[in-house]
C-alpha positions as CSV (number, residue, x, y, z in Angstrom):
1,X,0.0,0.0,0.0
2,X,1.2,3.7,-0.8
3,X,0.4,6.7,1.4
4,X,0.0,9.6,-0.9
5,X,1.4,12.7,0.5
6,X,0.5,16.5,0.3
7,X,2.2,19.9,1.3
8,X,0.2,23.0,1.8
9,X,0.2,26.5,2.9
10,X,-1.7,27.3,5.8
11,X,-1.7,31.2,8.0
12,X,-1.8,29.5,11.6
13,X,-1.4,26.1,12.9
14,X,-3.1,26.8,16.1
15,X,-6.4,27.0,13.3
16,X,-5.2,24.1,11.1
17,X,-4.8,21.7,14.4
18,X,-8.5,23.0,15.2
19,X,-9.8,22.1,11.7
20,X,-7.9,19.3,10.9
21,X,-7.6,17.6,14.8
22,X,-10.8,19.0,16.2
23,X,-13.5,19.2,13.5
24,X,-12.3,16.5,10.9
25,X,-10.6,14.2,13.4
26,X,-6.9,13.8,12.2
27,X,-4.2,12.6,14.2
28,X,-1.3,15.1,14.6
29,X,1.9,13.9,13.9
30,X,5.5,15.5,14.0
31,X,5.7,19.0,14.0
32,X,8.0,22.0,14.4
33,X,7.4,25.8,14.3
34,X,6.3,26.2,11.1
35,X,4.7,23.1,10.1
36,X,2.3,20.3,11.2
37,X,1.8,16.8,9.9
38,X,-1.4,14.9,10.0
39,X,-3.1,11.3,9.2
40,X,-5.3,12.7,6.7
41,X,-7.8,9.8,6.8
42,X,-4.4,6.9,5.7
43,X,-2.0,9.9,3.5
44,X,0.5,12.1,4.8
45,X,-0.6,16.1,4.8
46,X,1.9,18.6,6.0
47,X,0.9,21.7,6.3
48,X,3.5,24.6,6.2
49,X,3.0,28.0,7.5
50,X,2.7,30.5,4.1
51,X,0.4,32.3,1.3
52,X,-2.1,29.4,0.3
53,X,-2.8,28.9,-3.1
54,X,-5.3,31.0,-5.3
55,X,-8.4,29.2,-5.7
56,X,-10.7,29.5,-8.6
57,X,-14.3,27.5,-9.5
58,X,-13.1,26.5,-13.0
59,X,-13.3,22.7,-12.5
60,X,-16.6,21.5,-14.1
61,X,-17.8,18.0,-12.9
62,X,-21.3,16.7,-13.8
63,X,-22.6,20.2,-14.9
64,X,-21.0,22.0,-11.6
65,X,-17.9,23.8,-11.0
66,X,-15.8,23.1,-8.5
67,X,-13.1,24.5,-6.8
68,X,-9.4,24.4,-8.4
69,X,-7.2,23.5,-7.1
70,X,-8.5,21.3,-4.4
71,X,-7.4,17.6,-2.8
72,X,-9.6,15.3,-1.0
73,X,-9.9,11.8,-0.1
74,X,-12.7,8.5,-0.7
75,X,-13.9,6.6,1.7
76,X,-16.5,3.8,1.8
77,X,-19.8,5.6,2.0
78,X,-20.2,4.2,5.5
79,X,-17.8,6.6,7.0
80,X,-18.5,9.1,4.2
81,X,-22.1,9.5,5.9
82,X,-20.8,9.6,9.2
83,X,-18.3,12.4,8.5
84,X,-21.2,14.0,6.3
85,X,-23.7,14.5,9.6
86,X,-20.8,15.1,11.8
87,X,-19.9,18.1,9.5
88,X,-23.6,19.3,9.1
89,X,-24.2,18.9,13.0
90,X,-21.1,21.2,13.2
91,X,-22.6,24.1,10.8
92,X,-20.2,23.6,8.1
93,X,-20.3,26.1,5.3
94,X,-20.3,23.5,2.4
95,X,-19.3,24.8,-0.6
96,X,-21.3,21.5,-2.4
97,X,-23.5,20.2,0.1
98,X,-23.4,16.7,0.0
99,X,-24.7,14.3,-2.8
100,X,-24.3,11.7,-5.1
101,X,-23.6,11.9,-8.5
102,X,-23.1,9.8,-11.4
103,X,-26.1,7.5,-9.4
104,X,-26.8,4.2,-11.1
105,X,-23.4,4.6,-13.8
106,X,-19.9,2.9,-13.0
107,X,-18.4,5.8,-10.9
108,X,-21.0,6.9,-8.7
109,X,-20.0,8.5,-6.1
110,X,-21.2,10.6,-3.5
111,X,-19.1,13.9,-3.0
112,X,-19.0,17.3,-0.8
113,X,-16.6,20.2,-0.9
114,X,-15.6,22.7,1.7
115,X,-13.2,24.9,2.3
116,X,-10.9,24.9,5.5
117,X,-10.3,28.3,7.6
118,X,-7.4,28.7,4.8
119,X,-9.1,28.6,1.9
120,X,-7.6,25.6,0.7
121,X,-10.9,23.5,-1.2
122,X,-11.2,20.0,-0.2
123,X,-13.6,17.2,-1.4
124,X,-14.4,14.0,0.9
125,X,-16.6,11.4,-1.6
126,X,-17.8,8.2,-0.5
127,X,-18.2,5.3,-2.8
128,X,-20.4,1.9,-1.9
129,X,-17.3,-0.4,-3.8
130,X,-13.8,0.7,-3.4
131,X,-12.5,-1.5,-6.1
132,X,-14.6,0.0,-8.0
133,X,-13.2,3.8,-7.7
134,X,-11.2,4.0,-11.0
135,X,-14.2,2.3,-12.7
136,X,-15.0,3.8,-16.6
């Protein structure tokens, strides 16, 4: 198995340890300073202290756009709905509330976006088979 890993640019780690520890659950792992890593549900994120990306809605998926650029993770729709009425019971401003898309064609999937305190997008989509993820 590989652990995909991801840098980004956050304005405060006391914030991104809320977020990411607090609201979404993440275990912290090393840190310094000016950085933090996490267990972003199985993959590495490090988040550095800096100017985070510009963000623009110019990705268009299934006749909506969608935040670019953004990074996410899938998880078997089990633990997609938990996360998804943990979120809601915690007023999250979704920037695509969730749903399901693609229902009843190989790739269905069901998908929400928000944003963290940062600005950086993210998408969480849960999917009933996970062999089934890079299905055409």
């Amino acid at each position: 198995m590989s652990v995909f890993h991801l840098a980004a640019n956050v304005t405060n780690l006391d914030k991104a340890r809320a977020f990411y520890g607090g609201l979404l659950g993440c275990t912290e792992g090393r840190s310094t300073d000016s950085w933090v890593d996490f267990n972003f549900f199985g993959h590495q994120l490090s988040l550095h202290l800096g100017e985070p990306f510009a963000v623009k809605s110019t990705g268009e998926v299934d006749r909506v756009k969608v935040p670019m650029p953004h990074f996410g993770v899938v998880l078997p729709i089990d633990e997609w709905r938990t996360l998804a009425e943990h979120l809601r019971a915690n007023d999250t401003d979704f920037v695509l509330k969730p749903t399901t898309r693609f229902a009843g064609q190989p790739g269905e999937q069901s998908t929400m976006f928000f944003y963290d305190p940062f600005g950086n997008p993210i998408e969480i989509k849960g999917v009933a088979d996970m062999d089934a993820v890079f299905a055409t």
